[in-house]
MARTOR-776431 format. One record per residue (C-alpha): chain; x negated, y negated, z; residue number from 1. Coordinates in nm, 3 decimals, m for minus. Layout:
N
[A,[X,Y,Z],NUM]
...
***
This chain:
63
[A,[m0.048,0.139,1.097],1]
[A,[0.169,m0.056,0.830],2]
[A,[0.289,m0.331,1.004],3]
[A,[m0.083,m0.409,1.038],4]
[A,[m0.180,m0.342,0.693],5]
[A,[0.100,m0.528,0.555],6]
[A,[m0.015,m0.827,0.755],7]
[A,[m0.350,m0.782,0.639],8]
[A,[m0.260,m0.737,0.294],9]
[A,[m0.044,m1.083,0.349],10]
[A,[m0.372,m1.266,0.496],11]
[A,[m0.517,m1.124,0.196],12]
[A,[m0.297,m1.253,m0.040],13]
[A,[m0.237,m1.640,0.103],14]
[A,[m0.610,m1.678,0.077],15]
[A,[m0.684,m1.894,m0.193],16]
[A,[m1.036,m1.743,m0.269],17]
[A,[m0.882,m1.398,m0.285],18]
[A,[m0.576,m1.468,m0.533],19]
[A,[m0.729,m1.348,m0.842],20]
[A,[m0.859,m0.973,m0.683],21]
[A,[m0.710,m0.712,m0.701],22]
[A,[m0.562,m0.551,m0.386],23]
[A,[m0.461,m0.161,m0.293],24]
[A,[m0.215,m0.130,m0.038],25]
[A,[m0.282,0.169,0.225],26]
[A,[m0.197,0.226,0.526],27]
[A,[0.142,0.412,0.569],28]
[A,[0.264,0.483,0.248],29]
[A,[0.487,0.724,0.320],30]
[A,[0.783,0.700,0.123],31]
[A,[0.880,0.511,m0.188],32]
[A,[1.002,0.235,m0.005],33]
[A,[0.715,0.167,0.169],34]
[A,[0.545,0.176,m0.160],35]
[A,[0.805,m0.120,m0.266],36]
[A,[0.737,m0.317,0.054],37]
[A,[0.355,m0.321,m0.048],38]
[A,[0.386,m0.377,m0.386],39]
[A,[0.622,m0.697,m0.238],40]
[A,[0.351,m0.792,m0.093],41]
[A,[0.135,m0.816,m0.344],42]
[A,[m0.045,m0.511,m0.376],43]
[A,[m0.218,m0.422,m0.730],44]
[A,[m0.215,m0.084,m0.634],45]
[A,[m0.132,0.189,m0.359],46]
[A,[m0.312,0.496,m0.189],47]
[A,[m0.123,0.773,m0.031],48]
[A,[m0.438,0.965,0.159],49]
[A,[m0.247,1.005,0.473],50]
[A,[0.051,1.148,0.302],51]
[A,[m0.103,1.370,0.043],52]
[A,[m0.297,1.514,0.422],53]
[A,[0.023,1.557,0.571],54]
[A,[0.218,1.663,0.321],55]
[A,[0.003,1.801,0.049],56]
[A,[0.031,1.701,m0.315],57]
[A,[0.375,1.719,m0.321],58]
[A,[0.439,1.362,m0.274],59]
[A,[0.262,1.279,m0.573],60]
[A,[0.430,1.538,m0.824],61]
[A,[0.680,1.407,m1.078],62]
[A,[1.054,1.463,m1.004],63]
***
């Protein structure tokens, strides 16, 4: 699933007409690093559905 979203978020972002929206990244957000690669490529924000499903609400808790 995140090799596809990352694509799509990269089709998203070399479209002209789209440069100025802003874009969530989703799609396999498991880890922090994951978070970095989407923010790398361009995202304005992230979602972690999947994770918080898997994992519970955990993965969102302050450390």
């Amino acid at each position: 699933m995140k090799p596809v979203a990352l694509r799509f978020l990269q089709q998203m972002r070399s479209a002209p007409e789209l440069a100025d929206l802003p874009v969530s990244g989703i799609g396999g957000n498991e880890t922090w690093r994951d978070a970095c690669e989407f923010i790398l490529m361009g995202a304005t924000t992230l979602q972690v559905t999947t994770s918080v499903m898997q994992y519970g609400y955990r993965v969102a808790r302050r450390t």
